[in-house]
C-alpha angles and dihedrals in degrees: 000000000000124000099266094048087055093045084051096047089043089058091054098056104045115144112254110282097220118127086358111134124247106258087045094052111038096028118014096050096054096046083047088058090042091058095029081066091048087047091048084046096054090037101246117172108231088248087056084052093050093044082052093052086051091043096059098033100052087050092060083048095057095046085052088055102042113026127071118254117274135153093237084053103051087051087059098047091036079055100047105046092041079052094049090052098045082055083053091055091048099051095067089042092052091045086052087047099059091036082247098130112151145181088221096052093039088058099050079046089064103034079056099050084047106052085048088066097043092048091039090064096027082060098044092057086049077055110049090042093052111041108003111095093218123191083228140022076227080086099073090072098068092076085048098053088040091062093042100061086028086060098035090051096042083047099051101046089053098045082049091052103052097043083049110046104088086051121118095216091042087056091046090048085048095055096049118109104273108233116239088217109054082048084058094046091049090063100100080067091042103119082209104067082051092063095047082053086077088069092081103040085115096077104055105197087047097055101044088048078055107046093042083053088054088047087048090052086056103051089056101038091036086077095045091055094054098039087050089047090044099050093054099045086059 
């Protein structure tokens, strides 16, 4: 199969949009398809790809911890880890793809997901105490309390979706029409936008009034998602 014929099969088997946040869904899953194809041409297996997705991103998560604060350096760690995300993205599409779906790979696929975002934040607090000039050492919680609701909420929709999934009402809400603008408004929980923050890791003061904004946007929304999962589990 060429690298067209896979882009096109690989259209043809995305995973459904809905509740899926902005940059996931109109960015990182194409860039995911685009990278699935290459995988399928050079004849990767979908746990290479998602070594690879590790690989890069806990590269970009070592440079956050060790190295001091740059603008050349947060484009390479914006692009890495935004690398590293669209590979994540690849790697379920590839095994789709090959019809190689398992519950084996779909669980390194999420014990993955889930040590990025502990490493992301872990990295983030090296950082601030190293090299970030903070009015107060108070400061160095925020990346505390920011792994803590990114893990429980990353924790929780996947624990939903898999006690849901078999569910009639969860494969009709699946195959509704997903809505351009909750995907939008999921963006504050988009791992994605996370990653773009880096960006701006060069201006100090910028970054820490950003990243402090994004933790904000989790404490509120944090509650909504529980109390929503909750409610139809129930």
């Amino acid at each position: 199969m060429d690298f067209s014929s896979a882009l096109r099969q690989l259209s043809e088997v995305q995973k459904p949009g809905r509740g899926v946040p902005g940059y996931a869904r109109f960015v990182n899953r194409p860039a995911g398809r685009l990278l699935a194809a290459a995988a399928h041409r050079i004849g990767l297996s979908p746990n290479q790809v998602t070594a690879a997705s590790a690989l890069v991103t806990f590269a970009a998560i070592t440079a956050i911890a060790l190295c001091r604060p740059s603008h050349a350096l947060g484009q390479w760690i914006c692009l890495a880890l935004l690398l590293g995300f669209a590979l994540d993205s690849a790697d379920g599409q590839l095994a789709r793809l090959h019809r190689s779906a398992s519950v084996a790979g779909e669980w390194v696929d999420h014990v993955v997901d889930c040590a990025k975002l502990l490493g992301v934040h872990a990295a983030v607090l090296i950082s601030f105490h190293r090299f970030f000039d903070l009015p107060t050492p108070v400061w160095l919680l925020a990346p505390l309390a920011f792994q803590f609701a990114a893990v429980l909420l990353f924790f929780a929709g996947i624990l939903a979706e898999q006690l849901t999934r078999r569910s009639a009402e969860a494969r009709a809400a699946a195959a509704t029409r997903p809505s351009v603008l909750r995907g939008m408004a999921l963006l504050p929980v988009d791992y994605g936008l996370l990653c773009l923050l880096f960006l701006f890791v060069g201006n100090r003061e910028l970054f820490l009034a950003l990243y402090v904004t994004l933790l904000a946007a989790h404490v509120v929304l944090l509650p909504a998602f529980l109390a929503k999962w909750f409610r139809e589990l129930s």
